[in-house]
C-alpha positions as CSV (number, residue, x, y, z in Angstrom):
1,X,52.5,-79.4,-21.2
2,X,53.0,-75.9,-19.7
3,X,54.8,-73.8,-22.5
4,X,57.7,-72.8,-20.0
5,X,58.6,-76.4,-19.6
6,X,59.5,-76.3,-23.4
7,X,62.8,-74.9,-23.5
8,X,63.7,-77.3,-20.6
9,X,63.0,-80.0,-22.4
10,X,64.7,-79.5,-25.7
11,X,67.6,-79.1,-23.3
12,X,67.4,-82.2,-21.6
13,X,67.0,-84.0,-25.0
14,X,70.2,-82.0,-26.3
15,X,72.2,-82.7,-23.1
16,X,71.5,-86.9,-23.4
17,X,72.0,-86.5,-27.0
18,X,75.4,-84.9,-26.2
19,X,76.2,-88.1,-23.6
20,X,75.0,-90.6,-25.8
21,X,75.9,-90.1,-29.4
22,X,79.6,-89.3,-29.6
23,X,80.2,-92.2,-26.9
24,X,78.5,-94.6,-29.6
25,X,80.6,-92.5,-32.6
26,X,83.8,-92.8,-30.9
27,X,82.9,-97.3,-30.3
28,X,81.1,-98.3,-33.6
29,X,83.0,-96.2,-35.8
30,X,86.4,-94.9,-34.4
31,X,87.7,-94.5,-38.0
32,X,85.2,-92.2,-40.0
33,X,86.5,-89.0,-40.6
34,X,85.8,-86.8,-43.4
35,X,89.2,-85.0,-43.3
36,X,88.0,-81.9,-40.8
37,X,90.9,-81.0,-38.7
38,X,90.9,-80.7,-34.7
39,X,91.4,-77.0,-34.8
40,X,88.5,-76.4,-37.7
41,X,86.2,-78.4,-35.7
42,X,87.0,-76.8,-32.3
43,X,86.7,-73.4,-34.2
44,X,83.3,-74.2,-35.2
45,X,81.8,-75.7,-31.8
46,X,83.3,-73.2,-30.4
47,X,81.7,-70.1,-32.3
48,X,78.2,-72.1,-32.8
49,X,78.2,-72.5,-29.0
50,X,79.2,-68.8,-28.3
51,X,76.5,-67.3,-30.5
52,X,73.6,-69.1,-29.7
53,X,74.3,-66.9,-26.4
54,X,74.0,-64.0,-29.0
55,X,71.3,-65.5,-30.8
56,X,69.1,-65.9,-27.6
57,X,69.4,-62.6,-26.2
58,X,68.1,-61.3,-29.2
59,X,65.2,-63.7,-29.0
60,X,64.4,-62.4,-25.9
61,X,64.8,-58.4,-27.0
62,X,62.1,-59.5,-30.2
63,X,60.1,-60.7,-27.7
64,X,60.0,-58.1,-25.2
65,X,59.5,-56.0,-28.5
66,X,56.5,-57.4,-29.2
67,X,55.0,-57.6,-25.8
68,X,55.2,-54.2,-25.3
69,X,54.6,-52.9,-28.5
70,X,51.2,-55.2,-28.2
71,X,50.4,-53.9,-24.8
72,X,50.8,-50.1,-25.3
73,X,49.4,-50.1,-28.9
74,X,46.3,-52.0,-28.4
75,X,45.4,-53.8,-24.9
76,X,47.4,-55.0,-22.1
77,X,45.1,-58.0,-22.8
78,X,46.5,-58.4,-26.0
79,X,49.8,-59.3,-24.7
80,X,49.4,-62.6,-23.4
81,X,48.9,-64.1,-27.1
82,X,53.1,-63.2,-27.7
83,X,53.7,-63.7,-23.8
84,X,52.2,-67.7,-24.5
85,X,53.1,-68.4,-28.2
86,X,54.7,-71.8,-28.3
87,X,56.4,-70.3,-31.2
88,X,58.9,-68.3,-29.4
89,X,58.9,-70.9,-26.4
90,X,60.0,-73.3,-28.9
91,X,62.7,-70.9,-30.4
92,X,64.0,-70.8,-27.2
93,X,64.0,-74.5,-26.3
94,X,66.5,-74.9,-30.0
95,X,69.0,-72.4,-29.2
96,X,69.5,-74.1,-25.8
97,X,69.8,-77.6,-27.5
98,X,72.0,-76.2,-30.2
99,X,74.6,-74.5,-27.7
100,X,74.4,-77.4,-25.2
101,X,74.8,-80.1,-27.8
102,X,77.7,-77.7,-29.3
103,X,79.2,-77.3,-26.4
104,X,79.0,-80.9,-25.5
105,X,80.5,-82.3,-28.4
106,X,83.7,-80.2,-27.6
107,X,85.1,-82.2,-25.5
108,X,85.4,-85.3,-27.7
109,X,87.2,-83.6,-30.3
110,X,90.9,-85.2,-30.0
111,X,90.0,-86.6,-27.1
112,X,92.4,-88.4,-25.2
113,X,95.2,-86.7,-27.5
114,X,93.8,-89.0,-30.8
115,X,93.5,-86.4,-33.2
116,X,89.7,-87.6,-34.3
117,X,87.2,-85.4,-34.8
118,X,83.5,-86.9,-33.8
119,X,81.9,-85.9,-37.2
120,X,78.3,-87.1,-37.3
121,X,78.6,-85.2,-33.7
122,X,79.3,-81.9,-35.8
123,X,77.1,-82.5,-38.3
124,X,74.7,-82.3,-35.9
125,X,75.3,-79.2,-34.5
126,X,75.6,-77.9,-38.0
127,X,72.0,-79.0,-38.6
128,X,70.9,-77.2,-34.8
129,X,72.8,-73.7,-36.1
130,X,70.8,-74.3,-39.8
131,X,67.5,-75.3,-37.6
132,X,68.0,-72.1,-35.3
133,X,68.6,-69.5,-38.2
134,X,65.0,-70.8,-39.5
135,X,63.6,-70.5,-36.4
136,X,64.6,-67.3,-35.8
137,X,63.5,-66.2,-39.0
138,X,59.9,-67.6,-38.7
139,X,60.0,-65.7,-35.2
140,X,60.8,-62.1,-36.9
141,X,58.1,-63.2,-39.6
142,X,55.8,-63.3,-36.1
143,X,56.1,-59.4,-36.3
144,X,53.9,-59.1,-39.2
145,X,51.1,-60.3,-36.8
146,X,51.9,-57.2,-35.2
147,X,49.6,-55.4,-37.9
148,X,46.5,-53.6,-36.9
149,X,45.0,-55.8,-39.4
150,X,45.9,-59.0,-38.5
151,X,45.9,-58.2,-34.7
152,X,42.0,-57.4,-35.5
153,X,41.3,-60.5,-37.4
154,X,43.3,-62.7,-35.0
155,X,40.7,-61.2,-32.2
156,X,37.7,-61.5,-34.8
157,X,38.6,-65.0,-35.5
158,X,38.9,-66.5,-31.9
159,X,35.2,-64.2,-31.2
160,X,33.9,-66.3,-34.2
161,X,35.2,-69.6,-33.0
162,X,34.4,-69.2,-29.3
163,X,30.3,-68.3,-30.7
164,X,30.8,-71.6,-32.7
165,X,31.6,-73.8,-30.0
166,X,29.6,-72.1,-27.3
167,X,26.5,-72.4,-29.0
168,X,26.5,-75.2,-31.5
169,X,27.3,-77.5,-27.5
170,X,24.1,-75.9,-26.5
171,X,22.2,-77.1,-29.9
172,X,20.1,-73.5,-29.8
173,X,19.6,-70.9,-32.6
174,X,17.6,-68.2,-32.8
175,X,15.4,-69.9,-35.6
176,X,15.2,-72.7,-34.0
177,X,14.1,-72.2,-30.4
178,X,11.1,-73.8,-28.7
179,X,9.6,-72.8,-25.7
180,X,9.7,-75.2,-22.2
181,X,7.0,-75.8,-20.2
182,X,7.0,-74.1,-16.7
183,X,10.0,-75.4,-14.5
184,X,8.7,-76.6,-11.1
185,X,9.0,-74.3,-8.6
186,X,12.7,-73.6,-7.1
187,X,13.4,-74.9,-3.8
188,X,14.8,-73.5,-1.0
189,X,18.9,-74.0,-0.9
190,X,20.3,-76.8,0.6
191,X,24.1,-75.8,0.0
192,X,25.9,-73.0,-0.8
193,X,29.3,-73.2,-2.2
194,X,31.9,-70.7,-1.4
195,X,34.9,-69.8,-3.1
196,X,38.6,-69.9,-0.9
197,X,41.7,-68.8,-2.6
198,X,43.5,-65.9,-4.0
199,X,40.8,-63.8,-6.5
200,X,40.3,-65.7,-9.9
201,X,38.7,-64.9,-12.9
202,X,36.1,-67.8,-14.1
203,X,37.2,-69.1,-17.1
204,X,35.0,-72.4,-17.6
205,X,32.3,-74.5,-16.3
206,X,31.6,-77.7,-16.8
207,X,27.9,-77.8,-17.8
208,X,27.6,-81.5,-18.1
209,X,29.8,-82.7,-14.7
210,X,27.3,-80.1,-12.9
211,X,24.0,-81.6,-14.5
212,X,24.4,-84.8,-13.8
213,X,25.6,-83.8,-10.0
214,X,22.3,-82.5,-9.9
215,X,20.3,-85.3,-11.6
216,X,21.8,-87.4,-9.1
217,X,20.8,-85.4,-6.2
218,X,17.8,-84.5,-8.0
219,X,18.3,-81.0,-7.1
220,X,18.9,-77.6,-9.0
221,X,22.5,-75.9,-9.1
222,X,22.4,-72.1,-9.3
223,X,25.6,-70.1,-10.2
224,X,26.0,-67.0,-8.4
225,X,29.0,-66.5,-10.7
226,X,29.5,-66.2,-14.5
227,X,32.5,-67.5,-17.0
228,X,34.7,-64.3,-16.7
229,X,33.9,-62.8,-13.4
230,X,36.6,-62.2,-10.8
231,X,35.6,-64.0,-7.8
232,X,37.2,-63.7,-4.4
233,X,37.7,-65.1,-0.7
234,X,34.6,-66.0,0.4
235,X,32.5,-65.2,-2.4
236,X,29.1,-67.6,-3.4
237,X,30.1,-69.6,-6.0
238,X,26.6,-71.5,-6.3
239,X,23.7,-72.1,-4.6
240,X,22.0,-76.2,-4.4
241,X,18.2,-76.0,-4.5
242,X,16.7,-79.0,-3.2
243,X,18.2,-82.7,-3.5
244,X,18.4,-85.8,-1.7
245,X,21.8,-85.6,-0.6
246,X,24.5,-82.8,0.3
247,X,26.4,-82.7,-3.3
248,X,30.5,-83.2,-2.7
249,X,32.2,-80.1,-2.8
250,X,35.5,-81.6,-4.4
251,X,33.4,-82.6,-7.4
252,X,31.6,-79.4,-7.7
253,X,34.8,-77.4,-7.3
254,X,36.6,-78.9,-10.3
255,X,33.0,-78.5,-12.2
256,X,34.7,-74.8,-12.1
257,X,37.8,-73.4,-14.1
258,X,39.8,-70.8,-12.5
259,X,42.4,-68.7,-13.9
260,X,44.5,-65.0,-13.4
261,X,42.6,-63.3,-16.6
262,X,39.9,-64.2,-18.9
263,X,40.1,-66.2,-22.1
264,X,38.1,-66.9,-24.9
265,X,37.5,-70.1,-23.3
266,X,33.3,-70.6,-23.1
267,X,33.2,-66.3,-22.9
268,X,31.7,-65.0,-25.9
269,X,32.0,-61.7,-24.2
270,X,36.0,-61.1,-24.3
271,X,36.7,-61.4,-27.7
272,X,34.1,-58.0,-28.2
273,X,35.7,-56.5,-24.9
274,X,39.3,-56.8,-26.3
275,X,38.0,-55.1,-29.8
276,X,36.3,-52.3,-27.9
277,X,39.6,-51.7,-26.3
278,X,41.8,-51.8,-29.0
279,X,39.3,-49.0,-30.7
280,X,38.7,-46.4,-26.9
281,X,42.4,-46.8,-27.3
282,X,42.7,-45.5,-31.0
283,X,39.9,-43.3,-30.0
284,X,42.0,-41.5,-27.5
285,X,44.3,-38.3,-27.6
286,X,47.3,-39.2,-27.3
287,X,46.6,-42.0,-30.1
288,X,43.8,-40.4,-32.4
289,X,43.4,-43.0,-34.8
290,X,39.7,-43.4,-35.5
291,X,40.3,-45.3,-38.6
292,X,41.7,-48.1,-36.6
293,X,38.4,-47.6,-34.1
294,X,36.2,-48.5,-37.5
295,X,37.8,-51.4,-38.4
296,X,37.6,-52.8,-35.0
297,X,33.6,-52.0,-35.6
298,X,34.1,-54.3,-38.4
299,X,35.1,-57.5,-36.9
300,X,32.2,-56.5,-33.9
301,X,29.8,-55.9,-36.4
302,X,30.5,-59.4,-37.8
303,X,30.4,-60.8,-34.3
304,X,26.5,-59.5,-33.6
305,X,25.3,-60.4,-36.8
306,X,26.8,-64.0,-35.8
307,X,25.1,-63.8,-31.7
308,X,22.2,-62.2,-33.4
309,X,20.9,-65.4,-34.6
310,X,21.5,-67.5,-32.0
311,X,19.3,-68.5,-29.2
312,X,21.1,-66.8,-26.1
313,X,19.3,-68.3,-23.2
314,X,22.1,-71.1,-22.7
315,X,22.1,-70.5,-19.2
316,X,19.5,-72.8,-18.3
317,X,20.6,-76.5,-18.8
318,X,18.6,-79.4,-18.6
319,X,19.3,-83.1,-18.4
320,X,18.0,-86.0,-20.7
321,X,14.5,-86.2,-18.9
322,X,14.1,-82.1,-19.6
323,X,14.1,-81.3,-15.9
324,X,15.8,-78.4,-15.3
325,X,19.3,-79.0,-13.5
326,X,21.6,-75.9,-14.2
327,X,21.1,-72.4,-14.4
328,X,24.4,-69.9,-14.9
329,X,24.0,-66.2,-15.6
330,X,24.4,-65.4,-19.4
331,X,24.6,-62.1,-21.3
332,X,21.1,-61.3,-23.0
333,X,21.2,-59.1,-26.7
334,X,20.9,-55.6,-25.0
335,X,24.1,-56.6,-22.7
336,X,26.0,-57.5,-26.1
337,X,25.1,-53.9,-27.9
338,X,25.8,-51.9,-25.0
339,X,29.6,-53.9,-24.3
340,X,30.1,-53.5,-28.3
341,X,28.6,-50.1,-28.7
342,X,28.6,-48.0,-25.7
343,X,32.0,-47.1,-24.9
344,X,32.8,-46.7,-28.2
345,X,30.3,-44.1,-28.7
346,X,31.4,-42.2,-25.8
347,X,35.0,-41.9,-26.7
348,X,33.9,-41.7,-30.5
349,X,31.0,-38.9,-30.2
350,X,33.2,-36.4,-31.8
351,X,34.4,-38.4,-34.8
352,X,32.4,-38.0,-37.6
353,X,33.8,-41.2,-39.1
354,X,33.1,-43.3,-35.8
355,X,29.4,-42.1,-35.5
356,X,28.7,-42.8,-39.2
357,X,30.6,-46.4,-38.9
358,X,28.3,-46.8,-35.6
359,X,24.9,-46.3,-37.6
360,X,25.7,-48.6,-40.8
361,X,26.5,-51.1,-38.2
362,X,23.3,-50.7,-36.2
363,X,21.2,-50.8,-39.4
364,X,22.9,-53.8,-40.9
365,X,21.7,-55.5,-37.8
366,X,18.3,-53.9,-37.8
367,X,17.9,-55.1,-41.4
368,X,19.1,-58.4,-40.2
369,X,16.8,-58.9,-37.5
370,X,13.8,-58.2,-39.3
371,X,10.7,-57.9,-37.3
372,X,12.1,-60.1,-34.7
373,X,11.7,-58.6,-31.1
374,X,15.5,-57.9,-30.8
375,X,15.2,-55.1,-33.5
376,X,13.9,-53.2,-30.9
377,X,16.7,-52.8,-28.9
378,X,18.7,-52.1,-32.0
379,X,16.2,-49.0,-33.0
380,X,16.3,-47.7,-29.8
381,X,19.8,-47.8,-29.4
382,X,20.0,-45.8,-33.0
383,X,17.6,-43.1,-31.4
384,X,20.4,-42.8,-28.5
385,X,23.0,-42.0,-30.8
386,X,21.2,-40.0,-32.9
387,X,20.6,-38.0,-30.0
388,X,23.8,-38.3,-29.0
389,X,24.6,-36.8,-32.4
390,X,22.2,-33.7,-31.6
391,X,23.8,-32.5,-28.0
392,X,27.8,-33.4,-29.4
393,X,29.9,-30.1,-30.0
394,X,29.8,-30.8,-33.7
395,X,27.9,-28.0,-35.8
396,X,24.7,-28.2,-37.8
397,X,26.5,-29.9,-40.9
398,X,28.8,-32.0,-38.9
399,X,25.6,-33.7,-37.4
400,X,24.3,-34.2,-41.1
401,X,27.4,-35.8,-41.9
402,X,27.4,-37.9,-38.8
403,X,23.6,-39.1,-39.5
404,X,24.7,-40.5,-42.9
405,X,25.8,-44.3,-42.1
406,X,28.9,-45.8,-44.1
407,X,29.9,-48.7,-43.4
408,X,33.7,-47.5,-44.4
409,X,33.4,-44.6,-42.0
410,X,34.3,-41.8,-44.6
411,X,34.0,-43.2,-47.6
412,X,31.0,-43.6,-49.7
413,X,27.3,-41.6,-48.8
414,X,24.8,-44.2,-48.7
């Protein structure tokens, strides 16, 4: 269910609630009454249905709060994880129950001029106004999250779960890999599928709905387009390469997830670009934070150690006879280090404590790799910044400094 439709239907809930419960009150038990008086309970409706007014509007100023306290500190990216929190949605959703059932239940105090008070019916909104006070607590507890640290391991954590999943469905490792035998040769296309619509970022495909479209056509789909490109009017989405049969376009369109901005979603690639933000942003004047910059090399560094031993050819899919069927661009190791490590370095070539964070990272992953071929990117890329290092404005002992790598920045001289 769509998050906004939350707050709707707590309301809806409350407002049938608020039919149906003091009609029942007032017929199965006309004479319970704990002794409240008409004006007390009034009073208390009254004000319980008043503030939650209060009580929301605040909701919404925390919220705004944290939107754009999220966006200007570390990525306008970032924002969407408050902007779609179920959390506040559901916040929301109880302070319109509580002051619709409060304000219901008013009108069945001394109704009719009987001098009875519905009291289950004000228990309950007792209980909402004792259920919204919590809620509203665990909501301003939400700000903690707004700590560099967490925000970073809340990143960190959805980079390592989305490497999980993406991988362990493709069953490949970097220990692990076999080579193929030669594919046959690729056809010419047979059908090319366009996209129509308003731009859209990809934000899924459906490996398995596309492989066995092309089993059954035995053909070969080829994505022009990868999970987190933008794609607009008119643009190739794939390409069929030989077949029996034109494929149906419904069927291969819903193969394809659309969406306004990238997620985590099947993209091992967004959870390093919104870390590399959050740190070029630290990294810049107006901020000038380059602590905050190393610990976001942290949770990358932790992230490339975790891609550096899979197998990261998933982009070439085959069915359960091994005949080729689906091939989607992927990011290859070089493309990882230079999103993780480039823009960073640029923005970071005068910090002393960046460069030195940069190396210890780049040798833990050198020392990882062993002799396995993707060292070599990973050496080279250490050349660059050691050159880098060598042409910065920083003076003979600066450089030294800079060439000594620590994994806490400035900390300790390894």
């Amino acid at each position: 269910m769509p998050v906004w439709l939350i707050p709707i239907a707590y309301m809806l809930i409350s407002l049938i609630c608020a039919i149906v419960l003091p009609r029942l009150e007032h017929a199965l038990a006309p004479s319970f009454d704990l002794g409240i008086s008409v004006s007390s309970a009034l009073a208390a409706l009254s004000a319980i249905a008043s503030g939650m007014m209060a009580l929301t509007g605040i909701v919404f100023s925390v919220a705004f709060v944290m939107l754009q306290f999220s966006a200007i500190t570390y990525s306008p990216r970032f924002a969407t994880r408050f902007a779609r929190d179920p959390l506040l949605f559901h916040a929301l959703g109880i302070f319109f129950a509580t002051f619709t059932y409060s304000l219901a239940a008013t009108a069945w105090v001394d109704r009719e001029g009987s001098g009875m008070v519905p009291t289950v019916s004000w228990f309950i909104a007792i209980m909402l106004l004792s259920l919204s006070l919590l809620i509203f607590t665990l909501l301003v507890r939400r700000l903690a999250d707004l700590q560099i640290g967490n925000t970073l391991r809340f990143v960190g954590d959805r980079g390592r779960e989305v490497i999980a999943e993406t991988f362990a469905a493709a069953g490949t490792s970097l220990a692990a890999q076999t080579p193929t035998g030669a594919d046959a040769a690729e056809a010419p296309p047979t059908q090319t599928l366009r996209f129509d619509g308003s731009p859209h970022y990809v934000d899924r495909i459906d490996t398995a709905a596309l492989v066995e479209l092309a089993r059954r056509a035995g053909g070969r789909i080829v994505m022009d387009c990868a999970v987190g490109d933008m794609v607009t009017g008119g643009m190739v989405l794939l390409r069929v390469h030989g077949g029996t049969a034109p494929l149906p376009e419904p069927a291969l369109r819903r193969a394809i997830g659309f969406g306004l901005e990238r997620t985590f979603e099947q993209d091992p690639k967004y959870p390093i670009r919104m870390l590399v933000d959050i740190a070029i942003k630290a990294l810049s004047p107006a901020i000038n934070d380059p602590t905050t910059a190393v610990q976001a090399l942290d949770q990358i560094e932790d992230l490339l150690r975790r891609l550096a031993l899979q197998g990261l050819d998933v982009g070439r899919v085959r069915d359960a006879g091994g005949t080729l069927r689906l091939v989607f661009p992927t990011p290859d190791w070089e493309d990882y280090l230079s999103l993780a490590f480039d823009e960073i370095r640029m923005f970071g070539i005068t910090s002393i404590q960046v460069l030195r964070r940069l190396r210890a990272a780049l040798l833990g992953l050198e020392e990882l790799l062993g002799e396995h071929e993707r060292a070599t990117p990973v050496r080279r890329y250490l050349e660059h910044i050691d050159a880098a290092i060598d042409h910065s404005a920083l003076d003979e002992v600066d450089r030294g400094a800079a060439r000594q790598e620590d994994p806490q920045g400035l900390g300790l001289t390894r």
